[in-house]
OpenMM code with the backbone's topology and positions (N, CA, C; nanometers):
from openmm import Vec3, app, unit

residues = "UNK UNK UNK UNK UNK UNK UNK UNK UNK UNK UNK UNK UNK UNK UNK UNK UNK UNK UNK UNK UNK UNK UNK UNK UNK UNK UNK UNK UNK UNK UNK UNK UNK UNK UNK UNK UNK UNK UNK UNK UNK UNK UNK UNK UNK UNK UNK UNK UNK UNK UNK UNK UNK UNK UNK UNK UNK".split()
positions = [
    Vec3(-0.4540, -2.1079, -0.2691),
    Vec3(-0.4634, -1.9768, -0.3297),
    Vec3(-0.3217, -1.9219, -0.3488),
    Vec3(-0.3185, -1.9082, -0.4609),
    Vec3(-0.1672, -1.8228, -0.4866),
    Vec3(-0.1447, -1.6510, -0.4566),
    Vec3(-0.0180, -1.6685, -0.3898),
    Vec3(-0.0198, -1.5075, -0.3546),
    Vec3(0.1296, -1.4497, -0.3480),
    Vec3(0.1894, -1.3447, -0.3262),
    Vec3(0.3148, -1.2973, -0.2903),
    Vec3(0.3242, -1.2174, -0.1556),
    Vec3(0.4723, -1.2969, -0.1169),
    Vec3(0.5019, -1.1705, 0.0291),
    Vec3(0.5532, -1.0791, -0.0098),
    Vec3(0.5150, -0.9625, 0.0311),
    Vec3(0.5656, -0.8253, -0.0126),
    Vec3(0.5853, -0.7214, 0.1167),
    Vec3(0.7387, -0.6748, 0.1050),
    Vec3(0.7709, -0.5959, 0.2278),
    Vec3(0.7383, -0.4369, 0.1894),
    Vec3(0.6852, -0.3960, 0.2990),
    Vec3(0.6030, -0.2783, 0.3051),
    Vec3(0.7319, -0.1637, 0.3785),
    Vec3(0.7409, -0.1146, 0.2530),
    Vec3(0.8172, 0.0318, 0.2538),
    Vec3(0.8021, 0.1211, 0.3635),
    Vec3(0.6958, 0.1450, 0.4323),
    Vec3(0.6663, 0.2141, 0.5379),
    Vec3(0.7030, 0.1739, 0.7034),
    Vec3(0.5876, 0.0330, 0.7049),
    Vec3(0.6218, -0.0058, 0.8351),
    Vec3(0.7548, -0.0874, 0.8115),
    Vec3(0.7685, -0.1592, 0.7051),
    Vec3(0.9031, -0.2382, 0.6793),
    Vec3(0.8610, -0.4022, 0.7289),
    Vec3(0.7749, -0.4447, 0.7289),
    Vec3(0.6701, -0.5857, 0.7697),
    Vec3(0.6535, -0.6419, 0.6240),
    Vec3(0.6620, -0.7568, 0.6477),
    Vec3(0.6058, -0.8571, 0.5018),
    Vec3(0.4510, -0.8779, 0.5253),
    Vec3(0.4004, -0.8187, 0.3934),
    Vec3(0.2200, -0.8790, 0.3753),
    Vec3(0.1918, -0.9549, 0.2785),
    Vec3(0.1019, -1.0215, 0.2417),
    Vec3(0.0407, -1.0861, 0.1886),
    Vec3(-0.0598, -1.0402, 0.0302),
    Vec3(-0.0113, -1.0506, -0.0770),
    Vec3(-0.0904, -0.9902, -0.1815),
    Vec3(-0.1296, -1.0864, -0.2531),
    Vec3(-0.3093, -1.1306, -0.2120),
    Vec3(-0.3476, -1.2238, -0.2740),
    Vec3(-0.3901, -1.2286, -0.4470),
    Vec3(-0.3859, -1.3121, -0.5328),
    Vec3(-0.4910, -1.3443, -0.6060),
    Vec3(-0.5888, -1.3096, -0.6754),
    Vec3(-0.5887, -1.1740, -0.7778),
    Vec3(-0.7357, -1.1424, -0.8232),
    Vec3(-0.6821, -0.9983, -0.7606),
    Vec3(-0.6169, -0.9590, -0.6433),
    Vec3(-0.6644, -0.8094, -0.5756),
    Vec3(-0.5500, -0.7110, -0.7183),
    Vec3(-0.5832, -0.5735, -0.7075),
    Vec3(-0.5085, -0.4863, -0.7576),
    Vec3(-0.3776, -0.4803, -0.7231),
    Vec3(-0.3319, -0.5348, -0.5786),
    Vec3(-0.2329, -0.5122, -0.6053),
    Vec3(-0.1173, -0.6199, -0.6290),
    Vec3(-0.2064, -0.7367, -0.6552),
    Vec3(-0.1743, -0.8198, -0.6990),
    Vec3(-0.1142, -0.8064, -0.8540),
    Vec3(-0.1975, -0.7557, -0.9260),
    Vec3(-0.1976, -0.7328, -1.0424),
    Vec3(-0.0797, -0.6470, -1.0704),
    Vec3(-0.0295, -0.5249, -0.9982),
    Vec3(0.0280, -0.4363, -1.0009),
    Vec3(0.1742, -0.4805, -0.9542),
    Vec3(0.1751, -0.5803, -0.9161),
    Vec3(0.3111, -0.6430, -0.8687),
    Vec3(0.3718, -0.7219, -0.9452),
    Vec3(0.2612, -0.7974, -1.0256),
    Vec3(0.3166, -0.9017, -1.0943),
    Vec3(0.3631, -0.8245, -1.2381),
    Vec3(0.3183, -0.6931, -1.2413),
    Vec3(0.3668, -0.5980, -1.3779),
    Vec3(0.4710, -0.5472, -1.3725),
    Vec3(0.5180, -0.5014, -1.2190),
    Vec3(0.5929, -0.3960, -1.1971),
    Vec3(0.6740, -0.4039, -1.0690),
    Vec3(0.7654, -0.5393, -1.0796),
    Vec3(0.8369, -0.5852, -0.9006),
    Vec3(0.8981, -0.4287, -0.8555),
    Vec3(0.9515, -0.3579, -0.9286),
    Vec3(1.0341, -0.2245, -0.8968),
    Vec3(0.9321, -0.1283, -0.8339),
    Vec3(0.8138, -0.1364, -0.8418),
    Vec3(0.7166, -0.0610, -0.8051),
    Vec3(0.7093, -0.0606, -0.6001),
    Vec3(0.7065, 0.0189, -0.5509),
    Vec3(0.6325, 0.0312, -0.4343),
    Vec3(0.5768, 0.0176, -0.3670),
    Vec3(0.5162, -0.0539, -0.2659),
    Vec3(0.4145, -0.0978, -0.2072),
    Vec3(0.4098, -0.1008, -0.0760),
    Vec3(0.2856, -0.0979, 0.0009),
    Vec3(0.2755, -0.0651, 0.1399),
    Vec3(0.1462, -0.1478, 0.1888),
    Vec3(0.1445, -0.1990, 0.2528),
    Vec3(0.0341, -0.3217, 0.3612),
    Vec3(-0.0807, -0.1833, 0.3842),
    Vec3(-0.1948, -0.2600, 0.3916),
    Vec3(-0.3719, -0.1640, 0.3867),
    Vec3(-0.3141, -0.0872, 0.5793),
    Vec3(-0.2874, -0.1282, 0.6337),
    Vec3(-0.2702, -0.0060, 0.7302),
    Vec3(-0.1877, 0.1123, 0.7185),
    Vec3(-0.0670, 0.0575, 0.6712),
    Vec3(0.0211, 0.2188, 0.6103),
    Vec3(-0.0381, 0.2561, 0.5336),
    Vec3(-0.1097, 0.2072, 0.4693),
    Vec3(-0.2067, 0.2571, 0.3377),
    Vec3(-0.3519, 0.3597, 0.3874),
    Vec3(-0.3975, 0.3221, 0.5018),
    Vec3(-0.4972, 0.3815, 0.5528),
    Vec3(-0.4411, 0.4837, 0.6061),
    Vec3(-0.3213, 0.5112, 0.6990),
    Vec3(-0.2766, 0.6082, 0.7639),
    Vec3(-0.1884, 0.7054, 0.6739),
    Vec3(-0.1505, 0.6884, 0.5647),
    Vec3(-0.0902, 0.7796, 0.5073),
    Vec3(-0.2108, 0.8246, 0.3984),
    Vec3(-0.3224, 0.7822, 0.3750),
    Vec3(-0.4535, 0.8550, 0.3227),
    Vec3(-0.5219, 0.9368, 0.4347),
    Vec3(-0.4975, 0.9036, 0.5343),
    Vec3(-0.5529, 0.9943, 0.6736),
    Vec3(-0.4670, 1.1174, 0.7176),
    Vec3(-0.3283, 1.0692, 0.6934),
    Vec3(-0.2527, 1.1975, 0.7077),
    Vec3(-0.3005, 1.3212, 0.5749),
    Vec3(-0.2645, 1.2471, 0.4441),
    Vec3(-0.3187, 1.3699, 0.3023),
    Vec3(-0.4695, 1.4274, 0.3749),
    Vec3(-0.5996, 1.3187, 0.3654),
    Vec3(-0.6517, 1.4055, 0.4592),
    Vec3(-0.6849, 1.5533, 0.4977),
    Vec3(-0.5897, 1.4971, 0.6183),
    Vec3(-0.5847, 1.6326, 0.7067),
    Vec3(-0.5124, 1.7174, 0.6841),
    Vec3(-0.4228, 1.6854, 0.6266),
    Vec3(-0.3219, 1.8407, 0.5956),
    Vec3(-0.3912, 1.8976, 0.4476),
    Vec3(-0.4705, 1.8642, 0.3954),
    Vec3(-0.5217, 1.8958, 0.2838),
    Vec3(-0.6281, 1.9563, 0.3588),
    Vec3(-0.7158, 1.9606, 0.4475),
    Vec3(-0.8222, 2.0360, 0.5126),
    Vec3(-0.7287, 2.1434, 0.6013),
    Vec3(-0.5899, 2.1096, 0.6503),
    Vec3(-0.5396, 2.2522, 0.7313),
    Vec3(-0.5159, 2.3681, 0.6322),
    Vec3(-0.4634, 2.3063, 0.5169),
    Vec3(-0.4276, 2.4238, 0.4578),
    Vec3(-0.5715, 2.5077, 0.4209),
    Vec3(-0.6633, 2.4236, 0.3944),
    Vec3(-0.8078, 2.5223, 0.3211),
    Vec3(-0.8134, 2.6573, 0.4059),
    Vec3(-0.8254, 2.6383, 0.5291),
    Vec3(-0.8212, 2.7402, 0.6531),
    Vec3(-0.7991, 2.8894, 0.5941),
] * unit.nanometer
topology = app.Topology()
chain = topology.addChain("A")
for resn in residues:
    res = topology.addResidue(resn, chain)
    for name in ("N", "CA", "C"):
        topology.addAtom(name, app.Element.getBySymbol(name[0]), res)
């Protein structure tokens, strides 16, 4: 299966972007582009989140 290592801006770790996924696709368009591994990815959607529900208050 073909794939790319890609270092993650956040934690700063090399991941794995397989084959077929989006961000696969999105890499092979755009190397200058940004990218972050599905856990920085989960935790910085968990942070928006919540600070998006503190402010409603």
């Amino acid at each position: 299966m073909i794939y790319y290592e890609i270092l993650c801006y956040s934690c700063k770790k090399t991941f794995k972007v397989y084959e077929g996924s989006l961000l696969y696709k999105q890499f092979k368009e755009r190397k200058s582009r940004i990218f972050c591994c599905d856990d920085c990815s989960h935790k910085i959607r968990m942070d928006a989140i919540k600070n998006f529900f503190r402010y409603l208050k």
